[in-house]
C-alpha positions in Angstrom: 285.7 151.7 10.4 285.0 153.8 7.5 284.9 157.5 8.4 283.1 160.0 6.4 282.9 163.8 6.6 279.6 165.6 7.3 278.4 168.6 8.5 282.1 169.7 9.6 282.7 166.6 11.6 283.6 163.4 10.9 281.2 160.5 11.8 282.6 157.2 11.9 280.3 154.3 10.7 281.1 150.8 11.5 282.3 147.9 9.9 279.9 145.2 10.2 276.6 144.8 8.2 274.4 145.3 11.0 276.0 147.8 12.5 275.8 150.2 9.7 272.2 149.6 9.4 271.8 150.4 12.9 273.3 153.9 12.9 271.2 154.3 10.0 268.1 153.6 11.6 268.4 155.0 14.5 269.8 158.4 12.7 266.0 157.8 11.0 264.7 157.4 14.4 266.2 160.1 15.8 265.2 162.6 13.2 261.4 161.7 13.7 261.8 161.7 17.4 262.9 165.8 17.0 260.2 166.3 14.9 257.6 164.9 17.0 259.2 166.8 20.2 259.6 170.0 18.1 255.8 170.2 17.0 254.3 169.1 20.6 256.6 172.1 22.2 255.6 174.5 19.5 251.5 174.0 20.2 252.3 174.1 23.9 254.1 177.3 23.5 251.0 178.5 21.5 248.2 177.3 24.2 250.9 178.9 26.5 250.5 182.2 24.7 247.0 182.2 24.3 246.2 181.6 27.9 248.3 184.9 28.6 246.3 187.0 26.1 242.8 185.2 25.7 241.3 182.3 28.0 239.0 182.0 25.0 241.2 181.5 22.4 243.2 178.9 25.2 239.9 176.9 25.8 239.5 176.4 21.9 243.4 175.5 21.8 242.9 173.2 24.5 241.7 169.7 22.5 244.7 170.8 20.2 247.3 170.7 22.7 245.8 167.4 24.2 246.1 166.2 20.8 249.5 166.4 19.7 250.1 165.4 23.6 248.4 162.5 22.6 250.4 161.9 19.1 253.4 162.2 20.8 252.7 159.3 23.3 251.3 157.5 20.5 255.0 157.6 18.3 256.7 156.3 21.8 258.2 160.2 22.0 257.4 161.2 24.9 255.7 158.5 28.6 252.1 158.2 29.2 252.6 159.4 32.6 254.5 162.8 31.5 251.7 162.9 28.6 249.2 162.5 31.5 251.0 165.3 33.7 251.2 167.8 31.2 247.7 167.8 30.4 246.7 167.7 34.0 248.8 171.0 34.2 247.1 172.6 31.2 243.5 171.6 32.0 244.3 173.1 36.0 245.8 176.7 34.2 243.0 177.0 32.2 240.8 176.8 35.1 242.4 178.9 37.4 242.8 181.5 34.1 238.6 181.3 33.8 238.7 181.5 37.4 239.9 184.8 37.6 238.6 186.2 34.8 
C-alpha cells in the first residue's frame, strides 16, 4: 500500500489499478454527495425560519424547498420516499401555520 499524508492523517491508498481509482471516485462521489446534502439542509433551514417569522414569505419558499428536495432525489442523495416525507411535512406546517394565522 502506498500511504500518503493529508490533512493530519495518513490515508492509505491501495495497490492495485482499480482499487486506486476507486477511492478516487468515490472520494469524488462523496464530496458531491455533501454538497448536495449541505444545500437541501440549508433551504430547509431557511423555509424553517421563514415559517416562524412570515407564513408569507414560507408559502413563496415553499416550490424552493420542494425543489432542491427534488434535486437531491434526482443526484441519488437522498430516497424518493424520504424526499416524499419531507415535503409531506412541509406542505402540512404550512397549513397548520395559515391555519392559525
Amino acid at each position: 500500500m502506498v500511504c500518503l499524508p493529508h490533512n493530519e492523517e495518513v490515508n492509505c491508498l491501495p495497490n492495485i489499478k482499480s482499487a486506486i481509482k476507486r477511492v478516487k471516485v468515490n472520494a469524488t462521489k462523496n464530496l458531491r454527495n455533501r454538497q448536495v446534502k449541505s444545500a437541501t439542509k440549508t433551504t430547509l433551514k431557511k423555509f424553517d425560519a421563514a415559517l416562524k417569522t412570515d407564513a408569507g414569505a414560507a408559502q413563496a419558499l415553499l416550490s424552493t424547498t420542494f425543489g432542491a428536495v427534488d434535486r437531491a432525489v434526482a443526484k441519488g442523495v437522498i430516497h424518493k420516499n424520504a424526499a416524499n416525507r419531507k415535503k409531506a411535512r412541509l406542505a402540512r406546517a404550512l397549513a397548520k401555520t395559515q391555519a392559525t394565522q
